[in-house]
C-alpha positions as CSV (number, residue, x, y, z in Angstrom):
1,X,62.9,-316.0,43.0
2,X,64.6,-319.4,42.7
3,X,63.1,-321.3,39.9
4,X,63.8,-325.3,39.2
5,X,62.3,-328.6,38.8
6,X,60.8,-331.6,41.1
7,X,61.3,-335.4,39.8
8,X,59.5,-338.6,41.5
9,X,61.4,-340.7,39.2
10,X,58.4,-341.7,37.2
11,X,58.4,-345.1,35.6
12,X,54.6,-344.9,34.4
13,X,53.8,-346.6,31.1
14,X,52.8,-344.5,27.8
15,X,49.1,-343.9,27.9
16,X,49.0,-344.8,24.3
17,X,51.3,-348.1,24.3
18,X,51.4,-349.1,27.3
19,X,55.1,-349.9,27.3
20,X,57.2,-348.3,29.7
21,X,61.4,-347.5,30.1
22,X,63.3,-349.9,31.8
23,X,64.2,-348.7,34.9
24,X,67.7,-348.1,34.6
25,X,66.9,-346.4,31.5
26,X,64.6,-344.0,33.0
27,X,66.8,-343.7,35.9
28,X,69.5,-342.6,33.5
29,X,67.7,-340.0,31.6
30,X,66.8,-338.4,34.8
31,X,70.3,-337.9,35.8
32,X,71.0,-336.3,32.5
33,X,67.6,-334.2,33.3
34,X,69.8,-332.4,36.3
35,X,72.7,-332.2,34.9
36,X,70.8,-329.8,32.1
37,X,69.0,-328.3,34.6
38,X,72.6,-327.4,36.2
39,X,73.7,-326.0,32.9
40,X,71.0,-323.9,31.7
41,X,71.5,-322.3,35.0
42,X,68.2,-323.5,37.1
43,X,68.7,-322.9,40.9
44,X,67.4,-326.0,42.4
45,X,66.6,-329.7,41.7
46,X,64.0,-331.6,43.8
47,X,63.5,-335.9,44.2
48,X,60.7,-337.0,45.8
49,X,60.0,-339.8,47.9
50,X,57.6,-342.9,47.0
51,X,57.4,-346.2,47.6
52,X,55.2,-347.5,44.8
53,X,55.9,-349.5,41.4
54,X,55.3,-346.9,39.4
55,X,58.4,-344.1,40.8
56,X,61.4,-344.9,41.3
57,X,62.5,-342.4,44.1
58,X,62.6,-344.5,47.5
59,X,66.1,-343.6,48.1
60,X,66.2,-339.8,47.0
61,X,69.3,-338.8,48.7
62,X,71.4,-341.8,46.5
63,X,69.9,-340.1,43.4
64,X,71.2,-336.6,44.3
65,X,74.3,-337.9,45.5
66,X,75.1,-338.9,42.2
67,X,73.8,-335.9,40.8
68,X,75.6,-334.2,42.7
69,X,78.8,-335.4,40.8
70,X,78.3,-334.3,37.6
71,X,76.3,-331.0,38.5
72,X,78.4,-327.7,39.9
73,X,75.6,-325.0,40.9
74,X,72.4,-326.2,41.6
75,X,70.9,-327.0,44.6
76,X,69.6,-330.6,45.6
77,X,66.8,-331.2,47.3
78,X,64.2,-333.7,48.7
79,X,60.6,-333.1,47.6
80,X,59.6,-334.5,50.1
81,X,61.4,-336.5,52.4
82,X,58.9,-338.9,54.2
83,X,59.9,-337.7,57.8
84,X,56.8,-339.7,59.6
85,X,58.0,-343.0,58.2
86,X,61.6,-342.0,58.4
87,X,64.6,-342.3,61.3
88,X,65.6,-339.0,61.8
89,X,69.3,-339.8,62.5
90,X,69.5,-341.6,59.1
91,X,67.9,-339.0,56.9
92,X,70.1,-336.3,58.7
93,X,73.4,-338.5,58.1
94,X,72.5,-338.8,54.8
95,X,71.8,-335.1,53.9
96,X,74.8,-333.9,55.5
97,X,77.1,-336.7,53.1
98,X,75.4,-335.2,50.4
99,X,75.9,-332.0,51.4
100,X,79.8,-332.7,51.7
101,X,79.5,-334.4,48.3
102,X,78.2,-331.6,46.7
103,X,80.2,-328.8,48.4
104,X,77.2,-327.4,50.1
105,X,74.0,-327.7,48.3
106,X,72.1,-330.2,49.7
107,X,68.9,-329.2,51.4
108,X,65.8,-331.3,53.2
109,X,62.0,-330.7,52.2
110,X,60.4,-332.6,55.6
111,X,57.1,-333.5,55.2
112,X,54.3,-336.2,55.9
113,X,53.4,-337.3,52.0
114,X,50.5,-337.3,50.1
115,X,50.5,-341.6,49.8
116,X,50.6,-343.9,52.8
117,X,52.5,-347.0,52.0
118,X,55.4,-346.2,53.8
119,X,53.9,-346.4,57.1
120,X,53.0,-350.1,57.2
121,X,56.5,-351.0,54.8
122,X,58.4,-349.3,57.4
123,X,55.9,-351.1,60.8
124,X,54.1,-347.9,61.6
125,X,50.2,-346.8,62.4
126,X,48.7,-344.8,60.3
127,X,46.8,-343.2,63.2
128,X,50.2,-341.7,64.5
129,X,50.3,-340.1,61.2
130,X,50.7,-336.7,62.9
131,X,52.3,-337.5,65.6
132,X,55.2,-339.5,64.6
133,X,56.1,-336.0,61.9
134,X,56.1,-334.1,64.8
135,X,58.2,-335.9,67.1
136,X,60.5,-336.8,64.2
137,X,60.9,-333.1,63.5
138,X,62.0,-332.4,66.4
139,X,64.4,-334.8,66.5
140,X,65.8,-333.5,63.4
141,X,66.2,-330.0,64.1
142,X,68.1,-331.1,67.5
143,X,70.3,-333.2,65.6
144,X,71.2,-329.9,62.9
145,X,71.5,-327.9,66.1
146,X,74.2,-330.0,68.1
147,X,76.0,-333.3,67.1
148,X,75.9,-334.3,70.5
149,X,72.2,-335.3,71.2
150,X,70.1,-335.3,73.9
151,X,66.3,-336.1,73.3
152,X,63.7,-338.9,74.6
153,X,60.1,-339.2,72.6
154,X,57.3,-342.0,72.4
155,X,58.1,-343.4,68.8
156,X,62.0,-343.9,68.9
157,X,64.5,-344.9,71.4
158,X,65.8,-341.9,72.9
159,X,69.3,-340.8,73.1
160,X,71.7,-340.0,75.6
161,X,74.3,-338.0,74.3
162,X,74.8,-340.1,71.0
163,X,76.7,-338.2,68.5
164,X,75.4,-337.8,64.9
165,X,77.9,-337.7,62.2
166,X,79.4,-336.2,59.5
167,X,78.2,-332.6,60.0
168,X,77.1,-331.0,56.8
169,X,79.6,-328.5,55.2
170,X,76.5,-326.1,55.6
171,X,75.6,-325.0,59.2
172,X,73.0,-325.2,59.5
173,X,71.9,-327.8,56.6
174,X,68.7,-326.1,55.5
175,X,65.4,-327.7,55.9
176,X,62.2,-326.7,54.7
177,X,58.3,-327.9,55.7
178,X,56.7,-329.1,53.0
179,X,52.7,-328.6,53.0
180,X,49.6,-329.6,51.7
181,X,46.4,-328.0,52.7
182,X,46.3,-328.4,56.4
183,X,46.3,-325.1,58.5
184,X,48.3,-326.9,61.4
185,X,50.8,-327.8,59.1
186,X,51.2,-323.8,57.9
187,X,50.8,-322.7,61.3
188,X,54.1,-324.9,62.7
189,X,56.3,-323.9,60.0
190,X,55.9,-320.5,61.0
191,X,56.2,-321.1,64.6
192,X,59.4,-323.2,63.9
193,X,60.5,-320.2,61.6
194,X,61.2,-322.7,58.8
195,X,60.3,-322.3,55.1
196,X,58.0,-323.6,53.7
197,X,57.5,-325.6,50.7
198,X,53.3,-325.4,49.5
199,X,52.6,-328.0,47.1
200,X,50.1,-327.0,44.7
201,X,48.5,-329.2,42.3
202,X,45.1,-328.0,41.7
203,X,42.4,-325.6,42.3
204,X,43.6,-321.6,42.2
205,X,46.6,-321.3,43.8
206,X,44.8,-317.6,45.6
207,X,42.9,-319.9,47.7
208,X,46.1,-320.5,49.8
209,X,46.5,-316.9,50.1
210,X,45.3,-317.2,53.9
211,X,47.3,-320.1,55.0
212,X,50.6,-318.8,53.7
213,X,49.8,-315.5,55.8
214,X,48.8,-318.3,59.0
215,X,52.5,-318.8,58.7
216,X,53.9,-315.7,58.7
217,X,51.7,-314.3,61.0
218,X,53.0,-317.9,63.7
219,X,56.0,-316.9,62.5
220,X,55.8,-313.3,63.3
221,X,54.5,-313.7,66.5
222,X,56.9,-316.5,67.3
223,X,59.1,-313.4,66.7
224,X,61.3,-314.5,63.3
225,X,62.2,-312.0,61.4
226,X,60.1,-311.6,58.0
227,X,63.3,-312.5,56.0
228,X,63.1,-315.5,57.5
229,X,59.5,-317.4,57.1
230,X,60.2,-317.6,53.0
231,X,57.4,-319.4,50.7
232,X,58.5,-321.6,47.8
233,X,55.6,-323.8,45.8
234,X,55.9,-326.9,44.4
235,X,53.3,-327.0,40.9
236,X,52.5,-329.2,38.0
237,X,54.5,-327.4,35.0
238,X,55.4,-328.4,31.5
239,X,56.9,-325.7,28.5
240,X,57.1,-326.3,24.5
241,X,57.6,-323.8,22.1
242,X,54.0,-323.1,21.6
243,X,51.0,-323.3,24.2
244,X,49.2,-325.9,22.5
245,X,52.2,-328.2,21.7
246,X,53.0,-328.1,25.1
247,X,49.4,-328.6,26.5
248,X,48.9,-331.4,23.8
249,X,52.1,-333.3,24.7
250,X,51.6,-333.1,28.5
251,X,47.7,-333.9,28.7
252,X,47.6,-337.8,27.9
253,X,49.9,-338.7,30.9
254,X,48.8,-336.1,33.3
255,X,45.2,-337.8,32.5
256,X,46.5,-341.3,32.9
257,X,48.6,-340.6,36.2
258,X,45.9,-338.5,37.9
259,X,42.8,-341.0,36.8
260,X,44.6,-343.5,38.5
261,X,45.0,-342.2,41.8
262,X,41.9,-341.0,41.2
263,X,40.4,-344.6,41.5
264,X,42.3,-345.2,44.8
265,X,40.9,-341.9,45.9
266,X,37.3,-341.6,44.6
267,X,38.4,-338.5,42.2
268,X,36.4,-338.8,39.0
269,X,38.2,-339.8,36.2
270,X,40.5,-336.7,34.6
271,X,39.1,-334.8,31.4
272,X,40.5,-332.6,28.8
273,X,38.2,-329.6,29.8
274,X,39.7,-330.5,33.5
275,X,43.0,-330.1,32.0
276,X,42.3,-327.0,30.1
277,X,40.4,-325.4,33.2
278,X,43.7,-325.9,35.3
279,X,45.7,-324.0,32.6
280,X,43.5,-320.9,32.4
281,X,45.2,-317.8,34.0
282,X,44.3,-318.5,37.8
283,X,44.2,-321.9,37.2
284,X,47.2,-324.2,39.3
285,X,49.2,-325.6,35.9
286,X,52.1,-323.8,34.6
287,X,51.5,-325.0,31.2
288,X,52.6,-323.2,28.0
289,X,55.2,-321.4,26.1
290,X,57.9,-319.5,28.3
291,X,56.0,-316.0,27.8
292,X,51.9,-317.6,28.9
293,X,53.7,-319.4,32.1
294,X,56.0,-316.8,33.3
295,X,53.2,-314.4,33.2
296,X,51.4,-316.6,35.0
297,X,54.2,-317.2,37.8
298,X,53.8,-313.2,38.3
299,X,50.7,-313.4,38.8
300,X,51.1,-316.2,41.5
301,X,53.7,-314.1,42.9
302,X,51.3,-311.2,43.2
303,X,48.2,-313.3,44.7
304,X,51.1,-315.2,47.4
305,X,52.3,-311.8,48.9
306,X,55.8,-312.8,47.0
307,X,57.7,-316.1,46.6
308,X,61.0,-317.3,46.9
309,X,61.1,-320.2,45.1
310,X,59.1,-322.2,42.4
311,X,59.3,-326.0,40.9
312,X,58.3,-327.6,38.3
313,X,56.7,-331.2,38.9
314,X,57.2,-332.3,34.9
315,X,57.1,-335.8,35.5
316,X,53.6,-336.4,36.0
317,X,53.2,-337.6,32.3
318,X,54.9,-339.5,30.3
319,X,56.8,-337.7,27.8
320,X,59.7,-338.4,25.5
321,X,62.9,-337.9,26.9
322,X,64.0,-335.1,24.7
323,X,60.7,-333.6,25.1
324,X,61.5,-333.1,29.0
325,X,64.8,-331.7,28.0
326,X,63.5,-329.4,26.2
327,X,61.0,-328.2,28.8
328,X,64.1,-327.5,31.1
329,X,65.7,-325.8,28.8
330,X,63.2,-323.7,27.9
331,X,62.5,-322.5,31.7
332,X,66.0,-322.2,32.6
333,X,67.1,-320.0,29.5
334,X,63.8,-318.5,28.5
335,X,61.4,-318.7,31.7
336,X,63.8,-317.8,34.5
337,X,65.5,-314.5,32.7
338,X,62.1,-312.9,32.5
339,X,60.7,-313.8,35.6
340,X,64.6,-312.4,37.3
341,X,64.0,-309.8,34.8
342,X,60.4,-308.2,35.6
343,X,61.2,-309.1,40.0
344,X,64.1,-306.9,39.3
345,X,61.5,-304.2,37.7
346,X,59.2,-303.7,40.3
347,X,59.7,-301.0,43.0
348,X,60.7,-302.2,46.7
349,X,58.0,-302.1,48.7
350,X,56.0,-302.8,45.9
């Protein structure tokens, strides 16, 4: 199982003050946030895509192109990449550079987003919110399939034979579907034979138990090969050095940031005992010292039918700077060994 973290670039205010980094600072401290993630040996590094004041993540791929200059190993992802609102030519372009920057460790997490203001920033309808992912998906997959390009669709001018350049040092530069909760969406992955990407942020993470196997049975019957339909999750995480230090620190940002998107949403306002309900053993937040969570990844593990790969969303809440360096370090030198250590431990076929 790959294990590693997911960024937004969050720029939300402390709860408590109400003052915030300045943007270059924070921008800043999240570089130095991958290159310890690099160090301490995690396997992947994810930037999302917003287009709100409060994240600073509208151009991922410039953020992990310049990680990707003082990192050697880990791989650098989009989490997600705003594909509906997106021209696929451009996002492709821009993958494959950074792939070339960083000597082949670039991937794509395609997906639709969980907010909406990139469709009217960008002149789209929200009512083609399915439709313009799907078209653009296919357009991307064309373009990683042959640099000459031949495709006509209802959103975007076609092409004729255009090439798209650079090509990726990878082939093919990997791309992943990232999900929600939608069965349509689990059920195209698998057809498509692409990984998937489930992002998990509340509830019990067993409840998607039947829409992971939706994809691999699409997939299977799309006839891929099980190998190939793999299942990573994207969760809220945080790790101290003790349980309640960690649950503690994390809580009065987590409360802030999901309160507020709570008012745009009509979510009732965030609690402790919400909090501490999430953290219980089947609960969706990986919150704790490196022993409680990576028990608890086993156990999500075991209820998926297996997982390839796992982030940590820590950015959620506002926390001191060495605080979140810590939390890396803890799950790349404590976290990930026993998690690679009781994987390796159980039987095949297991």
């Amino acid at each position: 199982m790959q294990i590693g973290v997911d960024s937004f670039a969050a720029a939300i205010p402390d709860p408590a003050t109400g003052l915030a980094l300045k943007s270059v600072e924070r921008m800043h401290n999240l570089l130095e946030e991958i290159e310890l993630a690099d160090r301490v040996g995690l396997d992947v590094f994810g930037i999302g895509e917003h287009h709100r004041a409060e994240f600073l993540d509208s151009a991922p791929a410039v953020i992990l192109a310049a990680a990707a200059t003082r990192t050697k190993d880990i791989r650098l992802t989009s989490a997600v990449t705003v594909l509906s609102a997106a021209d696929p030519v451009r996002v492709f372009q821009e993958f494959a550079t950074l792939d070339l920057i960083s000597r082949g460790r670039a991937e794509i997490v395609a997906g639709r987003g969980s907010f909406v203001e990139a469709y009217p920033l960008f002149g789209l309808r929200l009512e083609d919110y399915d439709s313009l992912f799907s078209e653009k998906l296919d357009l991307l997959l064309k373009i990683r399939e042959n640099a000459d390009v031949h495709w006509s669709g209802k959103h975007r001018a076609p092409l004729t034979g255009q090439a798209v350049y650079p090509r990726p040092l990878q082939n093919p530069l990997p791309i992943w579907i990232g999900v929600g909760g939608t069965p349509a969406s689990f059920a195209r992955a698998g057809v498509l034979g692409l990984p998937l990407m489930v992002a998990i942020i509340g509830g019990e993470p067993r409840r998607f138990r039947p829409l992971i196997d939706l994809y691999r049975e699409a997939g299977r019957r799309a006839g891929h090969p099980a190998e190939k339909l793999i299942v990573g999750l994207h969760s809220i995480g945080f790790l101290g050095d003790s349980t309640t230090q960690a649950a503690d620190d994390f809580y009065p940002g987590y409360a802030h940031t999901f309160t507020e998107i709570g008012k745009e949403r009509g979510w009732a306002p965030t609690t402790r005992a919400h909090f501490d309900a999430e953290r219980r053993a089947t609960g969706a937040l990986l919150i704790g010292d490196a022993e409680t969570v990576a028990e608890k990844i086993m156990y999500v593990n075991e209820v998926l039918g297996g997982i390839s790969r796992l982030t940590f969303q820590m950015g959620v809440s506002t926390l001191p700077h060495d605080k979140m360096l810590r939390s890396i370090e803890i799950l790349g030198t404590r976290v990930a060994p026993i998690i690679h250590q009781e994987l390796t431990a159980i039987p095949a076929g297991a």
